[in-house]
C-alpha positions in Angstrom: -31.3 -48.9 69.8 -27.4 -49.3 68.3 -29.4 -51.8 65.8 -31.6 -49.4 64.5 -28.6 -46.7 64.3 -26.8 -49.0 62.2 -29.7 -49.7 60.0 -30.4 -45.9 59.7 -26.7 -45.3 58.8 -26.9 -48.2 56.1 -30.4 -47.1 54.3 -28.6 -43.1 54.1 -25.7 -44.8 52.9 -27.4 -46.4 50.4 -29.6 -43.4 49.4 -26.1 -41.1 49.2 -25.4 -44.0 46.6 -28.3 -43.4 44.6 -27.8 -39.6 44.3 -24.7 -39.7 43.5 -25.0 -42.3 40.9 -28.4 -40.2 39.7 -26.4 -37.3 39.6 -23.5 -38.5 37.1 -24.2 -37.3 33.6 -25.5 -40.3 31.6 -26.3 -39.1 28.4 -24.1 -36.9 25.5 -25.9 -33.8 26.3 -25.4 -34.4 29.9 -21.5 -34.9 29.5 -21.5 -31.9 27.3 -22.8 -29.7 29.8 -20.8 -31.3 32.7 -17.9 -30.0 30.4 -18.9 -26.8 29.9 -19.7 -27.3 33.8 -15.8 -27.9 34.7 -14.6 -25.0 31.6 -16.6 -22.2 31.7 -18.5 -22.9 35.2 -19.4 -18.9 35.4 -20.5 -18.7 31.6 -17.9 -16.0 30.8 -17.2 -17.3 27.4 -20.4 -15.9 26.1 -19.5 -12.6 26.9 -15.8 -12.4 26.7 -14.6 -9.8 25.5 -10.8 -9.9 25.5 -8.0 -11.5 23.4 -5.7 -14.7 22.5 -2.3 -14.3 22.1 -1.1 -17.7 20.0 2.0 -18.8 18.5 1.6 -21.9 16.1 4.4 -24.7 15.5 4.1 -26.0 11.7 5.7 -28.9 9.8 9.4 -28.7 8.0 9.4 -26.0 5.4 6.2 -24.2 6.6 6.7 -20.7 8.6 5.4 -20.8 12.2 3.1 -17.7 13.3 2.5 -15.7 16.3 -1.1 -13.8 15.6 -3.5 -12.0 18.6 -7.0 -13.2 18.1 -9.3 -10.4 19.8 -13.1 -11.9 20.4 -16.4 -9.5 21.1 -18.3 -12.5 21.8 -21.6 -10.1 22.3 -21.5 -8.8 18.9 -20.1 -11.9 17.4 -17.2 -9.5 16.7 -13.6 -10.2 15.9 -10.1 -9.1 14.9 -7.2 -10.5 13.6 -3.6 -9.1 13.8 -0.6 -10.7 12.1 2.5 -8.9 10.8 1.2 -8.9 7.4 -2.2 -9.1 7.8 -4.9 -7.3 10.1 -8.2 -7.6 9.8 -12.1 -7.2 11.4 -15.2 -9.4 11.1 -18.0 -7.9 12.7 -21.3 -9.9 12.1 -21.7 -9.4 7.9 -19.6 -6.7 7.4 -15.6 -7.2 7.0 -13.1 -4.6 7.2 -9.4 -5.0 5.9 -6.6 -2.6 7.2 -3.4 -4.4 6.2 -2.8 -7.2 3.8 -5.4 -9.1 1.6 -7.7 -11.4 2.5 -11.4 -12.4 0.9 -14.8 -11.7 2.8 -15.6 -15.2 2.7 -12.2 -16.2 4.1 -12.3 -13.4 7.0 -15.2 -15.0 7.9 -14.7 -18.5 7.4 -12.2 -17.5 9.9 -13.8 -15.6 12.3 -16.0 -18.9 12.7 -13.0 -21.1 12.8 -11.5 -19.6 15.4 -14.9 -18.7 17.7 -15.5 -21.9 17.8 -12.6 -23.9 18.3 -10.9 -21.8 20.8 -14.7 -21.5 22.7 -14.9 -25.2 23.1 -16.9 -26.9 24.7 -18.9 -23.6 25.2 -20.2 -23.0 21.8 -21.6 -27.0 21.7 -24.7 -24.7 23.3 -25.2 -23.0 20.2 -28.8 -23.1 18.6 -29.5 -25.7 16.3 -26.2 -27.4 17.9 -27.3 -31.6 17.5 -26.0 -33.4 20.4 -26.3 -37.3 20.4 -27.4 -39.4 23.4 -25.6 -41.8 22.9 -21.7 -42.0 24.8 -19.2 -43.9 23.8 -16.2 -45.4 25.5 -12.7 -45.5 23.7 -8.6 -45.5 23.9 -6.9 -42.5 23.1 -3.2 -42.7 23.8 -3.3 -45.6 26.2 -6.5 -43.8 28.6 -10.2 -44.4 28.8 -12.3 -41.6 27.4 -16.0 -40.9 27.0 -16.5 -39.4 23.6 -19.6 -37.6 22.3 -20.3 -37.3 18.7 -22.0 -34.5 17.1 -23.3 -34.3 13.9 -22.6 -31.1 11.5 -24.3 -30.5 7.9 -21.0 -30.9 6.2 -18.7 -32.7 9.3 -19.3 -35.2 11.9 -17.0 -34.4 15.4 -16.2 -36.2 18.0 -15.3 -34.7 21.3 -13.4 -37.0 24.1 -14.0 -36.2 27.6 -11.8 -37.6 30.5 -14.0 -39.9 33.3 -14.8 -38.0 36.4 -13.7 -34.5 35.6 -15.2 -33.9 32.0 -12.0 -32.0 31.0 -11.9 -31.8 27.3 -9.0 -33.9 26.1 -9.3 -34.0 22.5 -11.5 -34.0 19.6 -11.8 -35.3 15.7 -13.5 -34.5 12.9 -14.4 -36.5 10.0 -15.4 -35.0 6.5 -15.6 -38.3 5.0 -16.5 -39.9 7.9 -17.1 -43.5 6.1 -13.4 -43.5 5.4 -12.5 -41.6 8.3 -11.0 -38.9 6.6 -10.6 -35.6 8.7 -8.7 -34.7 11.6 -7.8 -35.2 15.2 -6.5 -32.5 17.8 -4.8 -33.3 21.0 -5.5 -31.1 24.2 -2.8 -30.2 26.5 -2.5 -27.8 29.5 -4.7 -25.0 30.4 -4.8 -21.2 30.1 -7.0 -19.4 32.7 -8.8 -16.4 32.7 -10.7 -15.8 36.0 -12.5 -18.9 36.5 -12.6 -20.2 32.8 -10.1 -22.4 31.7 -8.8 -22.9 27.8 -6.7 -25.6 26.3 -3.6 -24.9 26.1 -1.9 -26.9 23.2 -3.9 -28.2 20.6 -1.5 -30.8 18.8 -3.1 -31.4 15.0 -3.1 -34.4 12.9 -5.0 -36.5 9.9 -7.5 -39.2 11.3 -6.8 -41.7 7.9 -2.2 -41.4 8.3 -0.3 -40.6 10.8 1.2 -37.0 9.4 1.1 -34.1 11.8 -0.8 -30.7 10.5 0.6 -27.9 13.4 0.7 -27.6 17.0 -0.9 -24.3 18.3 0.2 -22.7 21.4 -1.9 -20.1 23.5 0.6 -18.3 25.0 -1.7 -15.7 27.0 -5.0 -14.7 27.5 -6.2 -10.8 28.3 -9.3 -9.2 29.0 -9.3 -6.0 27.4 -11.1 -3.2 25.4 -10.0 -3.2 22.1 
């Protein structure tokens, strides 16, 4: 009888194994999602409605910035307040109240910002090209799976740490033959109820070493605007 318990215990050993091994993300889309999975594990990116308080470090002889960034992610909505410069994108329409800025730039950066500070979330946009492929490579001394996605105009990369899927850092190329684009370091976390936000985002060039800025997100708040 104790011979067949041990056998039992070994077969659902094994079988534990196998599930666990079947249940590791494998492919990019998989890792994606895991990521989104250890981020945003209550979807509340999608309809956030609140807003990011950021201060941004820049290079000798440039002025730093603190600026709120207030998202209505269910009407693809946002505004943008800066001492000199407040304005609102709200799907095609644009609406300036102090300062000057260009349609085309307000939303160029209504865009910009949606989507880098909702990462990994907004890798499940439609259309959004996900290879299955995963690579393995050294960033800064540690072992990262990276997943590249494929744009019209860019090609990014997006680093994942083993185990956890924490989004450690990503890279874009524009000229991605000679590696020409950028690369952003991920540091800390910022939560708001169960989602959690880089941080730090520590900018540089992919094809020289020359650092670009270093953005802080000093707060997050759900609010009515």
């Amino acid at each position: 009888m104790k011979k067949y318990q041990i056998l039992f215990s070994f077969f659902t050993l094994l079988q534990a194994c196998s599930i666990s091994q079947k249940s590791e993300p494998q492919t990019g889309p998989e890792l994606i999602q895991a990521s989104i999975a250890y981020h945003d594990p209550d979807g509340i990116w999608r309809d956030f409605k609140g807003t990011f308080s950021i201060q941004d470090s820049l290079p000798t002889g440039r002025e730093s910035r603190r600026y709120d960034v207030s998202f209505d992610n269910t009407k693809s909505k946002l505004i943008y307040r800066k001492d000199d410069l407040h304005f609102i994108v709200w799907g095609d329409s644009v609406q300036v109240f102090d300062g000057e800025v260009t349609e085309e730039r307000a939303k160029m950066l209504r865009n910009y910002y949606s989507y880098l500070w909702g990462l990994p979330m907004k890798l499940n946009d439609p259309g959004t090209q996900i290879e299955n492929q995963v690579r393995e490579e050294q960033l800064n001394g540690k072992t990262y799976q990276v997943v590249r996605v494929p744009y019209e105009k860019d090609t990014w990369y997006f680093y994942l740490e083993p185990k956890t899927y924490r989004l450690a850092a990503y890279k874009f190329y524009q000229d991605e033959p000679n590696q020409k684009g950028e690369i952003i370091y991920l540091e800390g976390e910022r939560e708001y109820r169960s989602m959690k936000i880089p941080a730090n985002r520590s900018w540089y060039r992919t094809e020289k070493t020359e650092f670009l800025a270093l953005d802080k997100l000093l707060e997050i708040r759900g609010d009515s605007y």
